[in-house]
N, C-alpha and C positions, 0 to 999 in steps of 0.2 A: 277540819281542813287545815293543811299546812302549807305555807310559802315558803321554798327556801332558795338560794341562788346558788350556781352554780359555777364553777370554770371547768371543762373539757379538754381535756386535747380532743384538735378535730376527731380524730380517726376513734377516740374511745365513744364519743358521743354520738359518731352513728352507728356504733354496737351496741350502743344501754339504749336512744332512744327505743330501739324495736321492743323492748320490756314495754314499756308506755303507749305503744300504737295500735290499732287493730286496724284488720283492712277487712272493709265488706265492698260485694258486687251490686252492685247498678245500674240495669241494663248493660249488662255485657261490661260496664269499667269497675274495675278495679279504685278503690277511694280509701286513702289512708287515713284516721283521725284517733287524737288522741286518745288514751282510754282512763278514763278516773281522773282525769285532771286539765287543766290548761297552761300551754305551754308557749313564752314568748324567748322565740330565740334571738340574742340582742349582738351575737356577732363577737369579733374582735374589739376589747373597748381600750380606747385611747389611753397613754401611761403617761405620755409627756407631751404638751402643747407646745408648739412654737411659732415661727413665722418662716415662710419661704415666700420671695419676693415680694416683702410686704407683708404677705396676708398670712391667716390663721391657720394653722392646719397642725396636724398630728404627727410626731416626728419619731414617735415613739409608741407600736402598737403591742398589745399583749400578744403570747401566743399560743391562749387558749379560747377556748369560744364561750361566752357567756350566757349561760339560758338562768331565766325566770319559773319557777314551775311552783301555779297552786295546786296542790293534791286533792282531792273529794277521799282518798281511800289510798289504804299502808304507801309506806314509801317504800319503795324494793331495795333493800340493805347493797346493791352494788351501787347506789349512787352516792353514798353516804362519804366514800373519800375524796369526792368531786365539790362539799359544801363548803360555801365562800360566809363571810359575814361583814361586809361592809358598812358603813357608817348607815346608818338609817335616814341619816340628814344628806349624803352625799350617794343618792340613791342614780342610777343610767334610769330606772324602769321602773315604776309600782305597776301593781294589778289597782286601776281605781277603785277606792273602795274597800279595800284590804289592805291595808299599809299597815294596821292594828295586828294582820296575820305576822307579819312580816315581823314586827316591831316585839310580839309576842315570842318570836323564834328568835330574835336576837337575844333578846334580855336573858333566857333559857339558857344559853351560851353563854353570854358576857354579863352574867345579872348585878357588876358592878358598876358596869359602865356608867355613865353621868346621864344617857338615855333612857335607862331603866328606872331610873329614883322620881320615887314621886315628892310633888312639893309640897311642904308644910303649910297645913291652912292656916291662914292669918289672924290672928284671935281679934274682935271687933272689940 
């Protein structure tokens, strides 16, 4: 299995998703679902907080769409220019329970970062 994140431009991402979908009938409907993986689309993510009248809000959105996507099987080489790799620690979305996937594919990229190093055990 692989986790990786993504950014899209809209319009590219509902071209690649149909690589990832199958669509089977069901009494007469038509039902699209993934195929070899699971996929969480998380949208437009915030770039800059601020405040309007007061309150909290987003002042500053990206303008690509962000998807989530564990693989069960190959990853299709078109989505490979679409891959993100953000902090581990400053995560929008985990898959519960795979954060190790995720953390696993950062380190493979960044294998220096300060997330990747393991700590020296203590000598008693």
């Amino acid at each position: 299995m692989n986790y990786i994140k993504y950014e899209f431009p809209p319009a590219i991402w509902a071209e690649l998703q149909k690589e990832i979908q199958e669509t089977t009938t069901i009494n007469d409907q038509k039902q699209t679902s993934w195929k070899d993986c699971a996929v969480v689309e998380i949208g437009f993510i915030c770039l800059e907080k601020g405040e309007v009248d007061g309150k909290p809000t987003c002042i500053k959105e990206s303008d690509k769409w962000a998807v989530d996507i564990l693989f069960y099987a190959a990853i299709p080489a078109s989505f490979e220019p679409y891959e993100v790799y953000p902090s581990p620690k400053a995560e929008v979305h985990s898959f519960w329970g795979d954060e190790d996937l995720y953390l696993k594919t950062f380190c493979g990229k960044y294998p220096t970062s300060e997330y990747c190093k393991i700590p020296k055990a203590k000598k008693k």
